[in-house]
C-alpha positions in Angstrom: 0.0 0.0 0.0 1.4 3.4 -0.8 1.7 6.1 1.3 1.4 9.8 1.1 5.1 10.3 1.3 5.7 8.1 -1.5 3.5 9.6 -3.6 5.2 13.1 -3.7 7.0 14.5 -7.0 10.1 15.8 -7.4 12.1 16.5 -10.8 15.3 14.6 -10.8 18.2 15.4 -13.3 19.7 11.9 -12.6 20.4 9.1 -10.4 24.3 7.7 -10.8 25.4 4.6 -9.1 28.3 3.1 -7.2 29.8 6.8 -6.6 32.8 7.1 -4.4 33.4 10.8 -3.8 29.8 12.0 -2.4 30.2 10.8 1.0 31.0 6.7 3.1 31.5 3.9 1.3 29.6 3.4 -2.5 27.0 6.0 -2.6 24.2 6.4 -5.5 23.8 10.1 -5.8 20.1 11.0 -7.1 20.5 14.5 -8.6 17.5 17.5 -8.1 17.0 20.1 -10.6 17.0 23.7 -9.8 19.1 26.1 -8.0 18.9 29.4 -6.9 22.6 29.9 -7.1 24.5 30.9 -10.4 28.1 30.4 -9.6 30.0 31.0 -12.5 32.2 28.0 -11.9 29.0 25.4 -11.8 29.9 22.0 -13.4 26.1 21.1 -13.4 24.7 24.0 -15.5 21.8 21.3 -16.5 21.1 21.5 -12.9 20.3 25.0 -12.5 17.1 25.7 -14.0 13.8 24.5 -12.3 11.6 23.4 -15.6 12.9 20.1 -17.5 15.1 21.7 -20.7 15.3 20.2 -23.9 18.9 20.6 -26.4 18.8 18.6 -29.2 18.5 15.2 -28.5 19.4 15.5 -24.3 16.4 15.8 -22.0 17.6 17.7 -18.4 15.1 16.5 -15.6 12.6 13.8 -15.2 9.6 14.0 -12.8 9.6 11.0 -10.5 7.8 10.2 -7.4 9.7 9.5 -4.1 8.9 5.3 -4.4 10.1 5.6 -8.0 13.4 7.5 -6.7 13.8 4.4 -3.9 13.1 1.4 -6.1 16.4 2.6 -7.7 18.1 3.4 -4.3 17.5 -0.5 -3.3 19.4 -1.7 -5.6 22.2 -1.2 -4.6 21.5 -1.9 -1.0 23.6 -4.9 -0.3 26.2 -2.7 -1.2 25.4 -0.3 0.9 25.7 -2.8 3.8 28.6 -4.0 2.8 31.1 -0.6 2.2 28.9 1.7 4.7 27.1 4.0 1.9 24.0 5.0 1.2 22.3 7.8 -0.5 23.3 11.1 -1.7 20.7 14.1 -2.3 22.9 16.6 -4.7 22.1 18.6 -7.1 21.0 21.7 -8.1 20.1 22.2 -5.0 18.4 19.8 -2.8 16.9 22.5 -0.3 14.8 24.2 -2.9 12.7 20.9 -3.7 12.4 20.8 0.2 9.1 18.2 0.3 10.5 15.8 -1.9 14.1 16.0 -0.2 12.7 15.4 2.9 10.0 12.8 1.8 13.6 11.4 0.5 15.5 11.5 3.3 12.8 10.0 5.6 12.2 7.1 3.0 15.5 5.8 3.5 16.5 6.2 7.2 13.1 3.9 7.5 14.9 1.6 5.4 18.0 1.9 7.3 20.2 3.5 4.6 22.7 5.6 5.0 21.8 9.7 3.8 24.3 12.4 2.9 23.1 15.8 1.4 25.4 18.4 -1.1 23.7 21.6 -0.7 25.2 25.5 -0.5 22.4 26.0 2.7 20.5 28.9 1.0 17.1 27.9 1.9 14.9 29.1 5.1 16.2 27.8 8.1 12.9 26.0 8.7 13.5 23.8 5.7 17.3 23.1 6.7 16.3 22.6 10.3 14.0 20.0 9.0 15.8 18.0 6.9 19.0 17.7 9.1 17.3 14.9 11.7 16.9 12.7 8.6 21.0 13.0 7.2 23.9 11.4 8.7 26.3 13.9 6.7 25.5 17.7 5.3 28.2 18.5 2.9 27.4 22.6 3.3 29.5 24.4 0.3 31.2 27.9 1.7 32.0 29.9 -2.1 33.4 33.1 0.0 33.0 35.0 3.1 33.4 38.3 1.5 29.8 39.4 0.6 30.5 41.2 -2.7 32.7 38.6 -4.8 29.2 36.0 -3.2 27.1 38.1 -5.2 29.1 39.2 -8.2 30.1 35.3 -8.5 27.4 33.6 -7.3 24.7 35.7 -7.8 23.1 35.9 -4.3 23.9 37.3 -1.1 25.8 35.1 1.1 24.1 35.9 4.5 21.4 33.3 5.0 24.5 30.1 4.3 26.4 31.8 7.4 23.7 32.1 9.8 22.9 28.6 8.5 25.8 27.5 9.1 26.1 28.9 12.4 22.7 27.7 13.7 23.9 24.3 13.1 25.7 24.4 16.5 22.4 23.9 18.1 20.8 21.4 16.6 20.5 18.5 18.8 20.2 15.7 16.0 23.7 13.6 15.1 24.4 14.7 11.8 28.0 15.7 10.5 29.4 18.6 9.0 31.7 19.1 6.5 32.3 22.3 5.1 33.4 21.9 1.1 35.3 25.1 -0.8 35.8 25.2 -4.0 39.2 26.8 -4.6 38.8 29.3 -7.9 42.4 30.8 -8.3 41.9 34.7 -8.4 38.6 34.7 -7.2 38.4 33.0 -3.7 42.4 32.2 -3.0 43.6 34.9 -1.4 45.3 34.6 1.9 42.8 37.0 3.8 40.3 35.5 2.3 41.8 31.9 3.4 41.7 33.0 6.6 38.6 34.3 7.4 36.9 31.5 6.3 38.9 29.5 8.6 38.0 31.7 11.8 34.2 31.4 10.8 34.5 27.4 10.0 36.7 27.0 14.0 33.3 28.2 15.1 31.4 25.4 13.9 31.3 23.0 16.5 30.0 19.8 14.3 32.7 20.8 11.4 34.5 16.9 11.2 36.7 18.6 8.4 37.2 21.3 5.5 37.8 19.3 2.2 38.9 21.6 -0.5 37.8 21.0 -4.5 40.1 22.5 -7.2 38.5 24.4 -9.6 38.1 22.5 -12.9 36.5 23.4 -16.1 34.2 19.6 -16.5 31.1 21.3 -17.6 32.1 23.5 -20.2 30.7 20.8 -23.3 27.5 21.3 -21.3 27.2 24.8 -20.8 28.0 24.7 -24.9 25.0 22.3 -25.7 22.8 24.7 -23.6 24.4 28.0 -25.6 25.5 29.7 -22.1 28.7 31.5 -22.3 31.7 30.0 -19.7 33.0 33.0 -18.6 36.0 31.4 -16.6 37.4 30.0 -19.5 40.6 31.5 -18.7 40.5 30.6 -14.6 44.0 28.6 -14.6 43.9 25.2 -12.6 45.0 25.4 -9.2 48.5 23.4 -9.2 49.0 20.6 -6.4 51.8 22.9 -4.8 49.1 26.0 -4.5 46.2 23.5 -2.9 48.3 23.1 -0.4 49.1 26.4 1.0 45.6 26.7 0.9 45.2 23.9 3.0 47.9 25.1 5.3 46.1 28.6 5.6 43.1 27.1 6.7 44.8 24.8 9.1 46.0 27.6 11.1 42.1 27.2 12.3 41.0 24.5 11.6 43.0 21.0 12.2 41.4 18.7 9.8 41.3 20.0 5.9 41.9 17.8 3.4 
């Protein structure tokens, strides 16, 4: 018999299998459509709009209802026992389809799988708040501290993540925190800027760790089949020698970046 919970809609992007990288053990990811964000670095352009787009013969989105989500999650669930993974909400941006997230999450800690969300935070804290008793890990992204390059690169302000973030430290259920930052040379690598983003992340008291991402250019054949302009085409790649300073910046705060 299905319940009400099952029955609620959600547009998916996609649902990959047997990841490694989006939290314990082998993880399928199911990725939402739409985001609020615009950060000119995005490697899921497809992700960013909140209608189902159509570019020649790819179709980006697919409505699905939260059993038809699961019935794919399950099966993979003996390996899910067997490395420690689960499920990964990503998108987009999971917090702005906020019934069918949840519906989601709950779903599967009643089954006993693991859950792991990738979201920036910028959503209402009532919707964060009440997703974060049904997620073993919140992978939270922090852009930048400094308010104007959050707008000018991201296209919103970057207020409501930090007092998200923040709040965080009183929330009674057992969920971890790790803080990801992207690192976009010239944009977001500074020293200073380093640095105050480690002060603000030694406040969080459920931070487990920092893990930095280098900036790569993945999406750009995507962001070509939807006729958007990539407007860090000349962004160099951060070299292996200049990820770590970064990482021993941040350390100065924070112990555990990796």
């Amino acid at each position: 018999m299905t319940n009400k919970r099952e029955e609620i809609k959600g547009i998916v992007l996609r649902i990959e299998r047997s990841s490694i990288y989006d939290g314990d053990g082998f993880r399928t990811v199911v990725f939402l459509k739409g985001c609020p964000l615009r950060c000119q670095w995005c490697s899921t352009p497809e992700g960013q709009a909140f209608q189902i787009e159509h570019t020649g013969n790819n179709v980006y989105g697919k409505p699905m209802t939260v059993e038809e989500v699961m019935q794919e999650v399950r099966k993979d669930s003996a390996f899910f026992f067997h490395s420690g993974g689960g499920l990964t909400l990503s998108g987009g941006e999971v917090l702005s389809q906020p019934k069918f997230t949840l519906a989601l999450l709950q779903s599967s800690r009643h089954e006993y799988i693991n859950t792991a969300i990738e979201t920036s935070f910028f959503a209402p804290w009532e919707i964060v708040g009440s997703v974060l008793p049904y997620v073993n890990t919140a992978f939270v992204d922090i852009k930048t501290l400094n308010r104007k390059l959050h707008n000018a690169f991201c296209g919103v302000d970057n207020q409501l993540i930090l007092d998200n973030l923040t709040r965080t430290n009183d929330v009674k259920s057992s969920f971890r925190l790790i803080v990801r930052i992207p690192i976009i040379p010239g944009i977001n690598d500074a020293e200073g800027e380093l640095e105050q983003t480690g002060r603000f992340c030694s406040g969080l008291q459920r931070l487990k760790h920092i893990q930095l991402l280098p900036y790569h250019r993945l999406g750009t054949e995507t962001y070509k089949r939807l006729k958007r302009p990539y407007v860090l085409a000349d962004v160099p790649l951060p070299s292996a020698e200049h990820m770590s300073e970064c990482r021993d910046i941040l350390r100065r705060y924070v112990k555990n970046v990796i």
